[in-house]
N, C-alpha and C positions, 0 to 999 in steps of 0.2 A: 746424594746429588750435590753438584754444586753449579748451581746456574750461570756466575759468575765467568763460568769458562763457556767458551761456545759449542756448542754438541756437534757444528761441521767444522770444526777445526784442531778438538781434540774431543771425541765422543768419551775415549775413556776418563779422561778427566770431570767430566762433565758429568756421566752416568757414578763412577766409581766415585767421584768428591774425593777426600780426605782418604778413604782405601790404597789409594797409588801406593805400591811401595808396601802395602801392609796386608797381612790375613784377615781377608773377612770372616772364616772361621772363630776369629776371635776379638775381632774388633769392629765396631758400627761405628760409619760416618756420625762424626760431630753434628754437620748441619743437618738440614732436612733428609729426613731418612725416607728412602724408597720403600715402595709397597712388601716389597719382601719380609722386612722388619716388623711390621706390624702384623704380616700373618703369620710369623714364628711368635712373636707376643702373644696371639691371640691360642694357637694352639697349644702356647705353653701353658695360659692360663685354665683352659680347657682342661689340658691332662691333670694337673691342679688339683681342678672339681672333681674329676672323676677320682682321683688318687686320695682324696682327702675325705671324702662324702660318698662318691657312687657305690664303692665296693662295699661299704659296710651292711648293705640287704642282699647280698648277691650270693648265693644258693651255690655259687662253682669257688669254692674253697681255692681251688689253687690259683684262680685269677687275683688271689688275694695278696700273691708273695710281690706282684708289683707294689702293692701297699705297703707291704712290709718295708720292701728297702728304703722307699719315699719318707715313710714314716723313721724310719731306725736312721736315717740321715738327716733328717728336718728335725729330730730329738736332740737340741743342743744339751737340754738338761739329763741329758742320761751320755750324751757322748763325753765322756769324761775320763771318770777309773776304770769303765768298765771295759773300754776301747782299748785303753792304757795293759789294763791286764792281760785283752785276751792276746795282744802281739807278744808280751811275753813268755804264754802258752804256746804261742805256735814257735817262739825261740825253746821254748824247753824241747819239743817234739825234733827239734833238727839237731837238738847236742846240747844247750844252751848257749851262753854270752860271755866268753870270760874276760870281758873288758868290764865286765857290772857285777861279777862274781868272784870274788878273792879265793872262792872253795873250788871251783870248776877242778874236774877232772879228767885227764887228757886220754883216759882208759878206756870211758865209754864212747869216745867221738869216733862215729864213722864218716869221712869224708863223702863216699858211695853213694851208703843211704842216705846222709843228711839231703845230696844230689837230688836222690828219687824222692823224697819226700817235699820239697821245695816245687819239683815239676811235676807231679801228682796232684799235691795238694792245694797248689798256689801259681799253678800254670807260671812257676821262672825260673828261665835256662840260671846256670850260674857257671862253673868252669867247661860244661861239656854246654853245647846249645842243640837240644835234639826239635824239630819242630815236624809239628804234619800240617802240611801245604797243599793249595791245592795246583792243580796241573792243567792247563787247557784242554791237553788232549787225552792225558793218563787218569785225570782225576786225583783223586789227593795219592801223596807219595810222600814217606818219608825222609828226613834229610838230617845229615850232621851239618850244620852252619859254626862260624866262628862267632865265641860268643861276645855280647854285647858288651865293651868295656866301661862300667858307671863312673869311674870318677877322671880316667884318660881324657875323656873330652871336655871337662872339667878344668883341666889345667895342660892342656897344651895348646899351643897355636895351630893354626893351618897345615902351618908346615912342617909338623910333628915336633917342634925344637919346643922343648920343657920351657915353660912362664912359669919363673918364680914369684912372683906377684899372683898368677892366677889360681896354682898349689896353696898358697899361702892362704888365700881368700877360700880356694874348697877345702880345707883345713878346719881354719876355724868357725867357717858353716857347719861342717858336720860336727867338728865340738861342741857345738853349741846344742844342736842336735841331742846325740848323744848324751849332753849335762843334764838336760832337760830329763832323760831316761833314767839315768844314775841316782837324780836327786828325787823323783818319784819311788824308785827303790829304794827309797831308804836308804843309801851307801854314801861312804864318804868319796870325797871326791879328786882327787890329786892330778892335779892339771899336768907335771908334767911326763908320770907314767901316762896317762891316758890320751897326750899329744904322742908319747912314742907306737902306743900300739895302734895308732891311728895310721901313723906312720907305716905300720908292718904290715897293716893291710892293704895301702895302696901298693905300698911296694911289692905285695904280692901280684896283684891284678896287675901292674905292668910288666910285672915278668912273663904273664901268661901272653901277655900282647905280644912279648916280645918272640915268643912261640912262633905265633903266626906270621912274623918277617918275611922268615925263607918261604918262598911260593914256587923255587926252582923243582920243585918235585910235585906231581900235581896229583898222587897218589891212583887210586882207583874210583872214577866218576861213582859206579855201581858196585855194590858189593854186597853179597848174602849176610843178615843180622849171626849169621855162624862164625862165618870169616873175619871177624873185627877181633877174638880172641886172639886168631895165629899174625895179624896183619899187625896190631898196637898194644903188644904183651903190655902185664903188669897193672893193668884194670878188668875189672872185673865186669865185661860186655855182659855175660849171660845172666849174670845175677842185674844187672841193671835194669836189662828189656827183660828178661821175665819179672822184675819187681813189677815193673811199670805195666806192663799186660794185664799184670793180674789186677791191680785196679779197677779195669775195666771188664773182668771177668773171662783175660783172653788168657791160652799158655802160651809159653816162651816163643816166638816169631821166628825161628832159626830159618826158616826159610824163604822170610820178605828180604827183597831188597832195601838196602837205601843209597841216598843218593848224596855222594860227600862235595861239597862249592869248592872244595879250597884244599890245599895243601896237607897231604898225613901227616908232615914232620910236626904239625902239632899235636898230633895225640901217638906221635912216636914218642915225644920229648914232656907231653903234660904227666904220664906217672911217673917221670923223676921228679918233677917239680913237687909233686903233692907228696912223695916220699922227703923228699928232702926240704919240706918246708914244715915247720911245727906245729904241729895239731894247734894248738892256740889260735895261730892266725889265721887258718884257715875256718877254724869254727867263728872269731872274731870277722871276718869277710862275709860270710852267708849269712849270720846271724844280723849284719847292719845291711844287705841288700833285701832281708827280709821285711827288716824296720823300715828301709827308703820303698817297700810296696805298698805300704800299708799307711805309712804315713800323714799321707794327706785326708784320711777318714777317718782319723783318731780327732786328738782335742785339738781345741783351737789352737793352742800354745806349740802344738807338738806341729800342726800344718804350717803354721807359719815359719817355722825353723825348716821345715823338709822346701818352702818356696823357697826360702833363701838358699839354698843348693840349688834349687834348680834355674836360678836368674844366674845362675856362672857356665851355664849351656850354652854355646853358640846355638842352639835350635831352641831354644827357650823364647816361648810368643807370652807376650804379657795379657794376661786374661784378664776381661773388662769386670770391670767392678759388679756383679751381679748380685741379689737378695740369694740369702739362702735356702729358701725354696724353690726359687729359679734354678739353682745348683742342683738341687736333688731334682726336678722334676727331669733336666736335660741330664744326669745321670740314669736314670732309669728308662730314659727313651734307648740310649747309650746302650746298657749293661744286658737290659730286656729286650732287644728293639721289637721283637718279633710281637713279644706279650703286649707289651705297650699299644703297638701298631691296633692289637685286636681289641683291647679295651677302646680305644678311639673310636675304633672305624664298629662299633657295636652302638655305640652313644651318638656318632654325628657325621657316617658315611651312612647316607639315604640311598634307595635304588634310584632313584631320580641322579642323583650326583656319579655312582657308578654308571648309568648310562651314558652322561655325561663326558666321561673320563674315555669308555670305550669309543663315542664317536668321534672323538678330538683322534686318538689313536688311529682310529681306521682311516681318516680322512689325511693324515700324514702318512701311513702306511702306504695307502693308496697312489698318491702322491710323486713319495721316492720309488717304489717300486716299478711304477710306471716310467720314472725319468731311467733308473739302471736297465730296464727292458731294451729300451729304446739304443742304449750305447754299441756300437757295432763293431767297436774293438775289443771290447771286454768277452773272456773265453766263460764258458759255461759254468768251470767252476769258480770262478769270482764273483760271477752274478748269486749265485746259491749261497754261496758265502753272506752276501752282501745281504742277501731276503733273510736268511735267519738269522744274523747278526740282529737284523732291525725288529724281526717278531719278537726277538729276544727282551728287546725292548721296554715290553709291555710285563717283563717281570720287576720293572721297578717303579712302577707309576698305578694309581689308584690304590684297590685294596687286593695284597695276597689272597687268591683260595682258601689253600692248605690252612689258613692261622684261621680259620672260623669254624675248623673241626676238632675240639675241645680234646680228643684221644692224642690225635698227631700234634697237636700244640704242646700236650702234658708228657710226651714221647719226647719233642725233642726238648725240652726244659727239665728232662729226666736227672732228678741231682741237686735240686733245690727246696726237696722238702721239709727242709729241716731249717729254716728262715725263720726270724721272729720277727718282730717290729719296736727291737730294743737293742738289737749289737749289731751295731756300723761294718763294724771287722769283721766280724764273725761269718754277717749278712756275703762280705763282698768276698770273703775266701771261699764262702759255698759255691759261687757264680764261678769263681776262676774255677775251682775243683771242678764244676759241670761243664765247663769250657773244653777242658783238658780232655775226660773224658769224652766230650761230644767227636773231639776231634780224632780219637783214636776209633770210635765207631765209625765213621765216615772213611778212615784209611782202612778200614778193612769191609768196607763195602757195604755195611748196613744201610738199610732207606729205615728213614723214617717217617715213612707213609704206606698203605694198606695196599693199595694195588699199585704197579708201574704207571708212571706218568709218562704218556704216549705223545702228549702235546706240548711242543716245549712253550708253551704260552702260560704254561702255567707254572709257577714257581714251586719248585718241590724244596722239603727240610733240608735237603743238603746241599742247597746253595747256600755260601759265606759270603755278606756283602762286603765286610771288613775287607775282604780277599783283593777287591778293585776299589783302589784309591781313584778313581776318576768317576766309581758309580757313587761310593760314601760322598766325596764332593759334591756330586751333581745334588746329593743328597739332601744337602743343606739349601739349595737353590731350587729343585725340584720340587721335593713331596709337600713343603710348606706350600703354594699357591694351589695345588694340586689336592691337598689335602682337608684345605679352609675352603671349601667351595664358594665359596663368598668372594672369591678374587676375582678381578676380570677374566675374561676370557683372552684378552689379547697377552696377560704375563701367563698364560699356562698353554699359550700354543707357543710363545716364545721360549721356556724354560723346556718342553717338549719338543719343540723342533730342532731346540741347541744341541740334546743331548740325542736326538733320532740322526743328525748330521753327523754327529762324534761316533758312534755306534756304526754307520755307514763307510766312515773313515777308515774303520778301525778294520773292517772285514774284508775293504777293497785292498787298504796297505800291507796289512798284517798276514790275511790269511788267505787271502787268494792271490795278490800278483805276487807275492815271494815266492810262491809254489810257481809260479808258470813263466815270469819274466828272463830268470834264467834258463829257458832255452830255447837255443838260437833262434828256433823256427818262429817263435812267438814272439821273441824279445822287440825285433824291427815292427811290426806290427802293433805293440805297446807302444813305443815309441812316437811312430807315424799318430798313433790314435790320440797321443796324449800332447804330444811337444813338436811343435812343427814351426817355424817362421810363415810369412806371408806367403813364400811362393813354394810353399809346400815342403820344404827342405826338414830333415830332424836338424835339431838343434846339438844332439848328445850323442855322444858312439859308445858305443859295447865295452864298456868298463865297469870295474869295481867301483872306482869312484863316482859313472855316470850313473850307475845304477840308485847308490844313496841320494847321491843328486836328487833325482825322480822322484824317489820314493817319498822325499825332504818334500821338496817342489809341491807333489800330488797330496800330499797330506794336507796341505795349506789349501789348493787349491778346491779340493774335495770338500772341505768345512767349507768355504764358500759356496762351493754347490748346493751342499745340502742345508744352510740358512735360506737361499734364494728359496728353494723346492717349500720349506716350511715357512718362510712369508705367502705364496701364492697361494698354498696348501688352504693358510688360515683368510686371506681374501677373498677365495673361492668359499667359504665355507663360513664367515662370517653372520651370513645372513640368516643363516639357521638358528641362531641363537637370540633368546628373548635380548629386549632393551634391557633387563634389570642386571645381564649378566655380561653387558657390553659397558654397564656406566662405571664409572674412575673414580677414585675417592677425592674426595673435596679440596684436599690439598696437593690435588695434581690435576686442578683443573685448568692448568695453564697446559695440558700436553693431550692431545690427540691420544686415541684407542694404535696406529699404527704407530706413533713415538714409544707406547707403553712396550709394543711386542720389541722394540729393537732395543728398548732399556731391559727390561728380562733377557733379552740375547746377551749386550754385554754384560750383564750383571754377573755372567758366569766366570767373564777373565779377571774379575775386580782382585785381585794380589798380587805376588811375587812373579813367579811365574819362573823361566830359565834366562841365565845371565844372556845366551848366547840368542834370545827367543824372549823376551819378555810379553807379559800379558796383555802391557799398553801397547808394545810395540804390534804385536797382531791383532789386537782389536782395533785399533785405528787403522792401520791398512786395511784390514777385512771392509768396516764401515762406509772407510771414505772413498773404496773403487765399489761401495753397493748402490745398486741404483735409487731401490729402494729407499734405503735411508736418506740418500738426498733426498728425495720425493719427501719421504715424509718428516726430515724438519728442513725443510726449502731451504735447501744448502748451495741451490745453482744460483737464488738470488745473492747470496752474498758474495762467489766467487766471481 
């Protein structure tokens, strides 16, 4: 908060303080911190208790491996050598290092395998990027993507024109990196072989960027996991995906599709590259993106040198200075989430509090529903759209079902039994490996639940929240007030009705008027319903451009809708709730229960946002045409 600015003149400033301009994912206003704050404090401290103390009498062994990581990461006196060691283990399993090996031998190095054993066993693409994604309408599907360049964005500008200054600087970051590894192995150290091979490596990874240039050929969108053999000779497709299948216990997939983003002429052109590039550096390349994955849960020495790489990121958010239990405790909400969720919601979600949560739901459900009934331009399939978008809803708020049934919890965590509560690395390669495989079960259709799930209210194993960056978001803003039952009721119908408005957005823009605006018959009749002047006229004609227009226009105008619907929702519905769960905490006793619900609303745009769209810029507009929030912080007296 920063009271200093006026909440009718600039709400975002006002609510967001100090955030303007910055990630609240990773950074807390300086001054007086809003209620949000203190119920992620509180929750963190909880998990804590539970991670530190709860599980040690607890009879279900495998609730235990959240302990475990807690613990094998809160262990600074054991995160040391043995961290140290075990990532040079998992460099022996890929070929080894021969930038730290004077003996290396270039006879045993498979390029291929090193490939599949890095995306098996450590969920990371490296020359080839295979991922399983999921699909809105397909469900997960496999994909070749271009793979992620680690030190390119490192040292070029914007404009892709090479910074010799910024090379220079991710240079001797990674040296330093690197020395730190050499000098634990025991090896001598020669600065300037070891700036050349440093050298061979990036210049390897740009050459592979430079693959991906040409996009004049846009290859074959779909194509059978058979057809990649005759389509991009000189790699070994069949040995790859059956390596990779078997893993998981599948044989060779010659008959799935996948689905390729981008251009062939890069994996026309990547087996000359790896033929004509010397085994050295390419084992010297895989062997240092294995080191930069693992890095940051090795020793102190060795994280501090993997930061200083990643502060030469243009996407590099600088993380607030936290204790390091705080660190391990939000890793393992992170890495576990599901597990975590059930350990909580077993210790300090009451039925009381679950009813709670369902009646907040119903009464906003109720609410928008009734408003999209009402609309009498919207065609049949919008509206249906629009209701199960929003029942949808209720899979991300309270407590999941599925995770309180100990078989389907241990079903989908399938892969981490082998956890201790003493290797950091060790702990976090199990979790990638289970990741890896979770995801290749999911593309080939397994549930990991007992009977079919017939109600989509209920969240089954194979939803990915990772998947939607607007629901992990909401994440941070939502499930804390929601979760600490302890919080007003006016920030958890505001954090609830932001994210039940977005949800509603989403299914009137996205998934039902694209399907129907284009065509003819219907389009004029969108138009007249939605964009009209005073004397009834449309404002827009039957264009490609009027159309984005609209759709620009309605998406704005639709989040307004549906913040109004979740103010009335929670006014109507207020009074059902005791005084203990209406009162405010003590250093917010200068703001009204209705100020609370419209600080939890902005509270959601508090960052960046888009250059062309910023977060202040539409939360202040939204605000300042609400009527509501004048009303409630009497913003008609000052005008």
């Amino acid at each position: 908060m920063n009271e200093s600015i006026n909440a009718c003149l600039n709400p975002y400033q006002h609510i967001c303080g100090k955030y303007a301009n910055q990630d609240p994912w990773y950074k807390r206003n300086s001054e007086k911190n809003i209620i949000f704050y203190r119920e992620e404090d509180e929750v963190n401290e909880k998990f804590r208790y539970l991670l530190e103390n709860a599980l040690l009498d607890t009879n279900n062994t495998f609730q235990k491996f959240a302990a475990y990581l807690y613990k094998s990461c809160n262990n600074q006196n054991r995160r040391q050598e043995l961290e140290y060691r075990q990532i040079l283990e998992f460099i022996d399993e890929i070929g080894g290092f021969p930038m730290i090996d004077k003996a290396w031998n270039d006879e045993n190095f498979d390029a291929q395998k090193a490939f599949v054993t890095l995306r098996t066993k450590h969920n990371l693409n490296s020359f080839i990027a295979l991922d399983f994604e999921k699909h809105h309408n397909i469900g997960f599907r496999m994909k070749l993507k271009l793979p992620q360049t680690y030190f390119k964005e490192r040292m070029f500008l914007s404009n892709s024109t090479e910074n010799t200054h910024a090379k220079k600087q991710a240079k001797l970051a990674l040296m330093s990196l690197m020395k730190i590894i050499v000098e634990k192995n025991r090896k001598e150290f020669d600065e300037s072989v070891f700036e050349k091979q440093i050298d061979e490596l990036i210049d390897f990874e740009l050459e592979m960027e430079k693959l991906s240039q040409n996009l004049n050929n846009s290859g074959h969108s779909k194509v059978n996991v058979s057809e990649l053999d005759a389509l991009f000779p000189n790699i070994e497709w069949k040995s790859i995906f059956t390596q990779i299948f078997a893993e998981a216990n599948y044989k060779y997939p010659s008959h799935q599709q996948i689905h390729m983003s981008h251009s062939k002429y890069y994996y026309d052109n990547l087996s000359f590259l790896l033929h004509n590039t010397p085994k050295r550096i390419i084992a010297n390349y895989l062997a240092s993106l294995l080191i930069l994955r693992y890095a940051k849960f090795t020793t102190e020495e060795i994280s501090e040198a993997y930061e200083n790489i990643e502060k030469l990121s243009s996407h590099y958010k600088e993380h607030e200075q936290l204790a390091r239990h705080v660190k391990c405790v939000l890793l393992v909400r992170e890495q576990l989430f599901h597990l975590a969720e059930r350990l909580f919601v077993d210790k300090n979600f009451s039925p009381e509090d679950e009813l709670q949560v369902n009646r907040m739901f119903a009464d906003l459900k109720h609410a928008f529903e009734s408003y999209i009934d009402n609309i009498s331009w919207m065609d049949r399939v919008t509206k249906d759209a629009a209701f199960k978008k929003i029942l949808k809803m209720k899979l991300h708020i309270g407590s999941l079902p599925w995770i309180r049934n100990d078989k389907r919890l241990q079903k989908y965590y399938s892969g981490i039994d082998n956890m201790t509560d003493d290797n950091f690395v060790k702990n976090m390669a199990i979790i990638n490996a289970a990741n890896f495989l979770r995801d290749i079960r999911r593309f080939r259709g397994v549930q990991f639940f007992d009977q079919p799930v017939k109600d989509v209210s209920i969240l089954h194993e194979n939803y990915d929240y990772r998947n939607n960056l607007l629901t992990l978001k909401s994440c941070s803003l939502l499930r804390y007030p929601l979760y600490n039952m302890g919080a007003p009721i006016a920030a958890k119908y505001g954090s609830l009705g932001t994210m039940m408005a977005v949800f509603m957005n989403k299914a009137i823009v996205n998934e039902g008027t694209v399907k129907f605006i284009c065509i003819t018959s219907t389009f004029k009749r969108f138009l007249q319903g939605m964009y009209y002047d005073d004397e009834g006229n449309t404002k827009l004609w039957y264009t490609k451009e009027s159309v984005e227009m609209a759709r620009s226009t309605k998406e704005k105008e639709n989040m307004f809708i549906g913040m109004s619907i979740a103010f009335k929702a929670y006014k109507l519905n207020e009074l059902k709730f005791a005084k203990k769960d209406m009162r405010l905490p003590k250093d917010m006793a200068n703001y009204s229960s209705d100020q609370l619900f419209f600080i939890s609303l902005v509270h959601m745009f508090c960052g960046n946002g888009f250059d062309d769209y910023s977060f202040e810029k539409r939360a202040n507009i939204d605000m300042k045409k609400f009527t509501y929030f004048n009303d409630a912080f009497d913003c008609c007296s000052i005008n």
